[in-house]
N, C-alpha and C positions, 0 to 999 in steps of 0.2 A: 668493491661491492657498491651496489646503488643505493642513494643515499633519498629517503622519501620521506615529506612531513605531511602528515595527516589533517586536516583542515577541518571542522567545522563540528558542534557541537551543542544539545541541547540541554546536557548538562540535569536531566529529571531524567534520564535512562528510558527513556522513549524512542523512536523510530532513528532519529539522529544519530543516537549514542549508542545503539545496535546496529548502525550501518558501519559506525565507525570503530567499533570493536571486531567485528568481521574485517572489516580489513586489515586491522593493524595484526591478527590472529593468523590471515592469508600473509600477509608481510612475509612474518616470521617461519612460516612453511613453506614459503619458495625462496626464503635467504636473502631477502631485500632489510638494510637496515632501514631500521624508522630514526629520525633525529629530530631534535628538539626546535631547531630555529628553523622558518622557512627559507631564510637568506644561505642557509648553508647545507641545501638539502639539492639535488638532481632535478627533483620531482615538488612541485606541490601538488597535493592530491585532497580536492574541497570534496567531503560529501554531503556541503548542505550548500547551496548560492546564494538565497537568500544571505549566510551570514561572512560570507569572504571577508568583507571588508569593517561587519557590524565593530562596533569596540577597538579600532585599529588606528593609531597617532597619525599624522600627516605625513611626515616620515616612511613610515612603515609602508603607507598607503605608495608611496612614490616608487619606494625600493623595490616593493612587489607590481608595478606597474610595467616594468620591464626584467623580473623574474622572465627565464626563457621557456622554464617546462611547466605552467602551472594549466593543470587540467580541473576543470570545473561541473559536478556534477547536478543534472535538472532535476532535480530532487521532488518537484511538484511541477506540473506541467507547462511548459514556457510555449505560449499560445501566440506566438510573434505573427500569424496570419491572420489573425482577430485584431482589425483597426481599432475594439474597442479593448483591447487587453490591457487593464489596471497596473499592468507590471510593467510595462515594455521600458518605462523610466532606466526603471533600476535595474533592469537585466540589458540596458545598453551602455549604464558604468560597469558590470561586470563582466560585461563581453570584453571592454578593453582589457582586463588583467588575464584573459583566458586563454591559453595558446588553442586549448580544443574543447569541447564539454563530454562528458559521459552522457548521454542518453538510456536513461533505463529500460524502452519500450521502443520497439520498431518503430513505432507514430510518433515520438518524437522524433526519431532519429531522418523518417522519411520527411519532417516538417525542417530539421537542422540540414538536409544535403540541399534540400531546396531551395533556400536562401543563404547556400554556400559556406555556412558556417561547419568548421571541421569538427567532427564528434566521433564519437563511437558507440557502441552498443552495447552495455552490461548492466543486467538487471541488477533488482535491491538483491541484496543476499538473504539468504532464510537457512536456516538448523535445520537439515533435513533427518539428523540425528533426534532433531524435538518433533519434529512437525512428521509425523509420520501416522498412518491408520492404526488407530483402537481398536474399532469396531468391531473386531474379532477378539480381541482381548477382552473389553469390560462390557457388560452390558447397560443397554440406555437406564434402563431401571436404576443401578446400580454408579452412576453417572449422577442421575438425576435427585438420587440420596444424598451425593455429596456435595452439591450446592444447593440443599434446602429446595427443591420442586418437587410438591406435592403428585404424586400419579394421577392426581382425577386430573391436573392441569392439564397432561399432554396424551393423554389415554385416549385413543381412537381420534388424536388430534395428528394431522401435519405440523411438525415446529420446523417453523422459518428465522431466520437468525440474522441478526444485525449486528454485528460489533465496532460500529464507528462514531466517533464524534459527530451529532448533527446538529449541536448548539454553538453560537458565537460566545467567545470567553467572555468578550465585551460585554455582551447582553443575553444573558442565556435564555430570553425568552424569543431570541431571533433565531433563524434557522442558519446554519452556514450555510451558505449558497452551492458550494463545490459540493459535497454531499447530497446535495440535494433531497432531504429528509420529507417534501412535501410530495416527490412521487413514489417514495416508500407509502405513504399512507394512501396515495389514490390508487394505489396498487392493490392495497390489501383492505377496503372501507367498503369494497362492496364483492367481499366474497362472505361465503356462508358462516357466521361468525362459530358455529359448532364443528366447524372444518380445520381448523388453525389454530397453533397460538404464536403470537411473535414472541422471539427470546430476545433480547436486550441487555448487555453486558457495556462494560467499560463508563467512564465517567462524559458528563456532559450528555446527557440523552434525558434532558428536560424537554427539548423542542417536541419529540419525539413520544417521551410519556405523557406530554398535555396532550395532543394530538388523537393518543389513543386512547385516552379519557374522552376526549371530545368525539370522537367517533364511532365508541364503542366498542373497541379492535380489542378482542384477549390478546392479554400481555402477560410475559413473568422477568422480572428484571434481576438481575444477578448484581446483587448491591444493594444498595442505602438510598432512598427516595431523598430526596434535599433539595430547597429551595438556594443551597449557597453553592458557589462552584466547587464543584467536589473533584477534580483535576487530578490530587492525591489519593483524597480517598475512596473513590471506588474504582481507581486505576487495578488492573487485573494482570497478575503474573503472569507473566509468560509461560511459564513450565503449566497453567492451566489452559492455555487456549485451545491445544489438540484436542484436549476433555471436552471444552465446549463446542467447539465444531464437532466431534465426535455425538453429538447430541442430536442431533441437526438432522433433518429431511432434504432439509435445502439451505442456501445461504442469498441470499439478494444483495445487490452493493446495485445503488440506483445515481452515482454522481454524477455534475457533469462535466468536473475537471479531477485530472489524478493524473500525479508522476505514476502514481501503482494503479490500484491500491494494492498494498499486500496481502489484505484480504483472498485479491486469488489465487496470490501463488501457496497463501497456507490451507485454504479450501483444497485446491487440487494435491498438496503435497499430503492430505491428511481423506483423499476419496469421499470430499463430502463434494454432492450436487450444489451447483450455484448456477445461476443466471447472475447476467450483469449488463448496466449500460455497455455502448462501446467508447471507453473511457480508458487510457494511458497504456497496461500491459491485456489487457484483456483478451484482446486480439490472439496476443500473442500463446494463450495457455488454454484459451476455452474452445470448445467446438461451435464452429461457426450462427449453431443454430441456439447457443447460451447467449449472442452478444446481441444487441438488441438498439437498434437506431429511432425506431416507433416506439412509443408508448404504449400504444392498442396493444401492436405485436406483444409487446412484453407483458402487460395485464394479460392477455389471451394464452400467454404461453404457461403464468404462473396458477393462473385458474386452471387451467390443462390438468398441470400439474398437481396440484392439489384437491385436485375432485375426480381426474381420469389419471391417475397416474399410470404410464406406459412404464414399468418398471423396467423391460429387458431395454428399451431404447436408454435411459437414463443412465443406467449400468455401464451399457457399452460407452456412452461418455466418459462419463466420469472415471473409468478406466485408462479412456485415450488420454485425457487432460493429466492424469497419473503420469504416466509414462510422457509424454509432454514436459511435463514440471521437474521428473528427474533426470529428462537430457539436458535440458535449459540449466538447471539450477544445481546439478552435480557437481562436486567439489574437481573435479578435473577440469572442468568446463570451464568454474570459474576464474580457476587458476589461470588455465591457458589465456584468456578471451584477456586478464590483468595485465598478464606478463606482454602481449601483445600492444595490449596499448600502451606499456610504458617504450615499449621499442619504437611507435612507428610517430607515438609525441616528439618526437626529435627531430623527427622529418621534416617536421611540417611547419613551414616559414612563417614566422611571426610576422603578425600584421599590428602595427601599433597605430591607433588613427585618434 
């Protein structure tokens, strides 16, 4: 039996420690054992690169230097064609431990053949058991009861939805850059403020509630206003997010860097409408006219949308992106696409430099 160590860990049950629970879950339903030490495993298997090496003795660092199966996942986008890319440091000590990397987005993967580095291609994994359409089951009213929004909020309103991090932990009066939180609001600061409201969930979305104070923008924020990093507490279960996208008109994700986001594979896995930059998987899930390289174009498209809404064209998307997300991300699919790349990691001659 193959023998695999599972790698990398965020240890607050956030995106890390859900990618890593999925596979150890996948593991065990295609009969690969998982084992505790990496020195005596087949396979190491990192799904975060950033932390390969974080917390790890000189030693260990050595012996896993010449580990012969150890595959490394780009967890967040590794931008090695950007001369000015902040990371290229530390993702050129981690290249040397990596026999191949996971790629979670064709765009990486088409940026990883390019510069000869050997990868593969397997998205983040998602609960397609969790993440699946309400919208025939509950209604928005009855939705919107259960997280406290009052009906005159959204009543003859479009709700547009943002569930990401756009403050720096360091300084949560900075915006995170990769998010890019400041063309969310030049998006939405000069549309008809009786037209809209933004929804706002999860923790860290100060950059983002000053902004719509400062601008004017209706908002309804699902949580606790706080001046402190509220990291924990206004962090939002998961078993809620399909309720919350369930709520939704539409969803925006405006970054300018992402391994994902997974924002769109749970948008699409759960039939809510999104636009998005053209950022990490997007490509890959949305119809070509959701993904948006202009800013005009995408202000132009979200105003469209929300003052002309073309409901039959919208539908028919957001149907295709459906059916998209459940070839892509179907537990067969993912199986196959795992088992494949632990077979052809073997192949493939290490290059130790």
């Amino acid at each position: 039996m193959m023998k695999v160590y599972v790698d990398g860990a965020d240890n607050i049950g956030w995106h890390v420690d859900v990618e890593r629970q999925h596979l150890q879950d996948t593991l065990r339903r295609i009969g690969i054992r998982e084992v505790p030490d990496p020195l005596k495993a087949d396979i190491v298997h990192n799904v975060w690169w950033d932390s390969f090496i974080l917390n790890r003795t000189r030693l260990e660092r050595v012996l896993l230097r010449f580990k012969r199966n150890t595959i490394v996942t780009a967890s967040n986008f590794v931008n090695i064609d950007d001369p000015k890319y902040d990371r290229r440091s530390l993702f050129n000590v981690i290249k040397k431990y990596a026999r191949a990397w996971v790629a979670p987005s064709l765009k990486q993967k088409r940026l990883f053949d390019k510069q000869g580095i050997a990868c593969f291609y397997q998205p983040f994994f998602l609960d397609l058991r969790l993440f699946y359409p309400l919208r025939d089951e509950i209604s928005k009213d009855d939705l919107a009861h259960e997280f406290g929004i009052p009906k005159e909020i959204y009543k003859n309103r479009v709700m547009i939805g943002s569930y990401q991090r756009d403050s720096e932990g360091k300084d949560l009066k900075r915006p995170k850059w990769q998010k890019d939180p400041d063309l969310l609001i030049d998006i939405l600061r000069d549309l008809p403020k009786h037209a809209f409201v933004l929804l706002l969930a999860g923790p860290r979305r100060h950059y983002v509630i000053s902004k719509c104070k400062e601008h004017s923008i209706p908002y309804w924020y699902v949580g606790t206003e706080t001046t402190d990093d509220d990291l924990r507490h206004n962090a939002v279960d998961v078993l809620l997010m399909p309720k919350l996208y369930a709520l939704l008109d539409l969803y925006l994700v405006t970054s300018r860097s992402e391994g994902g986001p997974k924002a769109v594979m749970e948008a699409t896995a759960t039939r809510t409408p999104i636009m998005s930059t053209n950022v990490g998987i997007a490509e890959d899930f949305l119809d070509r006219h959701n993904v948006f390289d202009d800013t005009d174009d995408y202000k132009k498209a979200v105003h469209d949308f929300v003052l002309h809404n073309k409901a039959d064209i919208h539908t028919a998307r957001v149907e295709e992106q459906y059916k998209i997300c459940k070839n892509i991300l179907g537990q067969d699919a993912m199986d196959r696409r795992l088992k494949d790349i632990y077979a052809n990691v073997r192949k493939i001659k290490a290059v130790f430099t």
